[in-house]
N, C-alpha and C positions, 0 to 999 in steps of 0.2 A: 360267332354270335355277338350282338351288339352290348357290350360291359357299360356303356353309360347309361346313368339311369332314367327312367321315362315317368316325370308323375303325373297321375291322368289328368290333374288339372295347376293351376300355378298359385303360386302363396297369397292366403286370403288371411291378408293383415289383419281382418276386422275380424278375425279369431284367435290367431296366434302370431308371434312376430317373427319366429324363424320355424325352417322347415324342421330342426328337429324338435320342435314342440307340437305338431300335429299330432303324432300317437297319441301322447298323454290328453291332448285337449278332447279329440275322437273319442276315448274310449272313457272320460268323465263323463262325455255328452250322451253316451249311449246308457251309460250305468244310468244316468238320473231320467233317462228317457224311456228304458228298456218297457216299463210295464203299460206305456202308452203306444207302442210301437205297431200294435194289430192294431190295436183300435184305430190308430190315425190311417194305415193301410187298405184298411178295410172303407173308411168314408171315402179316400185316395182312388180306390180302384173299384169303388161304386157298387160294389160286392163280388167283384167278376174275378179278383186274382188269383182264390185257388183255384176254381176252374182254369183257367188260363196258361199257370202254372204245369197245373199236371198236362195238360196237354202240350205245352212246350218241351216238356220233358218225354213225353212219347216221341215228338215230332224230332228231336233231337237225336233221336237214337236207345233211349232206354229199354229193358227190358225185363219181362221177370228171370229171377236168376241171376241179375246182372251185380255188381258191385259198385259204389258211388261212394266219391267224398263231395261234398256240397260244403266250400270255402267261405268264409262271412257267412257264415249260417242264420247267424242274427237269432231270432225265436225259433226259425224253423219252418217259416215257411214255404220252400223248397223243399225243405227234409223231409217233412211230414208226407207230402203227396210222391215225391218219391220213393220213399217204405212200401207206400202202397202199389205203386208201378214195379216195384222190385221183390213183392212178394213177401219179406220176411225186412222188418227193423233193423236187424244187425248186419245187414247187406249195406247197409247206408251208415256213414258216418258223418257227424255233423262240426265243423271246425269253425271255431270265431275267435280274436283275442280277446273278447270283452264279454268278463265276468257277471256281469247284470243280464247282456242279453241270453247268454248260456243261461242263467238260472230261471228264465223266461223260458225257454225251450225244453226243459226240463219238464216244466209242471204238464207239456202236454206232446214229449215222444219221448220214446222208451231206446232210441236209437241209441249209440255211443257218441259220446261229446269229447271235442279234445278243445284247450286252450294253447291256442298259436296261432302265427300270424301266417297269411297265403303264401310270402315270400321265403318260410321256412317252411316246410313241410315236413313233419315228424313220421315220417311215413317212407319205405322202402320202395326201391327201383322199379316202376311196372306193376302195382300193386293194385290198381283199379280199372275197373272197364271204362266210369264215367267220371269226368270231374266237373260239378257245377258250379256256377253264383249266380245270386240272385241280387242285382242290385248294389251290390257291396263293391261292385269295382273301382269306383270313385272314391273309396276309402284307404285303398292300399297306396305304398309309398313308391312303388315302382313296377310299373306294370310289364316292363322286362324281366328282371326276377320273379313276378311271378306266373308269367307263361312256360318260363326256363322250366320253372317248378311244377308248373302241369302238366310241361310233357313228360319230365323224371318222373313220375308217380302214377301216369297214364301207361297201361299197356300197349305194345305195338299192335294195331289196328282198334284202340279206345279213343273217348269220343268224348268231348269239351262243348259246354255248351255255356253261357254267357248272357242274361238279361242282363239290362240295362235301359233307364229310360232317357231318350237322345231328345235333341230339339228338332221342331218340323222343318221342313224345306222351305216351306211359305215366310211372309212377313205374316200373317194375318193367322197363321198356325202360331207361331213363334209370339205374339201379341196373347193370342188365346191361353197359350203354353202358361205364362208369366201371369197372365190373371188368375186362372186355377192354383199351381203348382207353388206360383212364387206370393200369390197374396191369399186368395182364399182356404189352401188347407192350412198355412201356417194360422193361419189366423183362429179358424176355428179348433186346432189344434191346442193354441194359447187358453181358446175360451173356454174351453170343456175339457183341458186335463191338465191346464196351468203350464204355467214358463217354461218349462224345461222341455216340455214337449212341443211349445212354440219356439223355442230354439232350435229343436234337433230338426225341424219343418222346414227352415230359415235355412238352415245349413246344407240338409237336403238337398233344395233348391238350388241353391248357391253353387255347390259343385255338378248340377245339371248345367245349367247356364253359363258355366266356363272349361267344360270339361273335352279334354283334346276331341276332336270331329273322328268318326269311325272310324275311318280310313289309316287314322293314329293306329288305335287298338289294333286293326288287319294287319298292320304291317307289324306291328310287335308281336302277333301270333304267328305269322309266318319265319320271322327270324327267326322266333324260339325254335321252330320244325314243324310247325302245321302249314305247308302250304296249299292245301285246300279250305283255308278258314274265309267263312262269308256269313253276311250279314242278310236278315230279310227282316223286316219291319209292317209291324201290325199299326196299325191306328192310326200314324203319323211319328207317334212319340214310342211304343214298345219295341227294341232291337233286339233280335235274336243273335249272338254270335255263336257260330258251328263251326267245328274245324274236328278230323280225324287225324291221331298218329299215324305217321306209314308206316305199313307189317315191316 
């Protein structure tokens, strides 16, 4: 398996100046931005993402009975409609390093919460049916570690699933992309919940617009041992990644 590491996007000076200062800078951004986080999501996805969510999560493989960790959990919005697709909250576990958005997640799922990052996983051999993320990919520091780490924690025939929002194929998607995405939610983000949530929009952004092309992510799913992992894409910009362990 490939030991060098893959980060899904390249050093973005105009944050931090070496890469080991991302975590820290990530996870200040998120504590001051944590309680603006639905809100901005919600005008983002035009009211459509839980719906969308849960059904990606059917479409994925989910089921009642089933077991989930859901990686970058963030507030929870994954988590939350997954409880519901999996019957009972404690089937679902919700994991994020950053303490502001766990305590965001809290005020509204009763699931269990762990503080850590996707690339460690606290959690024993085959322990899950499902592992998700919602969005959070562009966060982690190496996205070879942390497939390594969803296949350890995924049982033999369990099942990974992966949003993500990618750029379109078009020049004229990719123009549209960067109007919406890259000026108008930060912006209104700034104007209705103050800087820090117009920063964490800006950033956002920032790592959509430079983040390795999918083909990246496939092949670093595969390596890890999913080699049936593929992508299908809703809208232009929504990526689904799926991949099953083999029994």
């Amino acid at each position: 398996m490939n030991a060098v590491p893959l980060p899904p996007h390249p050093k973005l000076e105009k944050y931090y100046t070496h890469d080991a200062a991302r975590p820290g800078f990530v996870d200040e951004m998120f504590d001051h931005g944590a309680q603006s986080y639905e809100w901005v999501c919600r005008i983002m996805s035009l009211g459509t993402g839980s719906m969308y969510r849960r059904q990606a999560l059917i479409n994925g493989g989910l089921a009642s009975g089933m077991r989930l960790l859901d990686v970058a959990t963030g507030t929870g919005l994954v988590l939350r409609p997954a409880g519901e697709v999996c019957g009972e909250t404690r089937l679902t576990i919700g994991l994020d390093p950053n303490a502001g958005m766990l305590s965001e997640c809290r005020k509204q799922s009763s699931a269990p919460l762990v503080q850590a990052r996707g690339e460690a996983l606290p959690f024993p051999d085959g322990y899950f049916d499902m592992v998700s993320t919602g969005y959070g990919l562009r966060h982690v520091g190496d996205l070879n570690t942390l497939f390594r780490e969803y296949y350890r924690v995924v049982k033999p025939g369990g099942r990974i699933l992966v949003l993500e929002l990618t750029q379109p194929s078009t020049a004229l998607g990719r123009t549209l992309n960067r109007l919406f995405l890259g000026m108008l939610i930060p912006y209104i983000a700034r104007a209705w919940r103050g800087r820090a949530a117009g920063l964490m929009m800006n950033y956002f952004w920032e790592t959509i617009e430079t983040c390795v092309p999918p083909d990246t992510i496939l092949g670093a799913m595969r390596e890890a041992g999913f080699p049936d992992a593929a992508r299908t894409v809703s809208g232009g910009i929504l990526s689904e990644y799926r991949a099953v362990r083999p029994l």
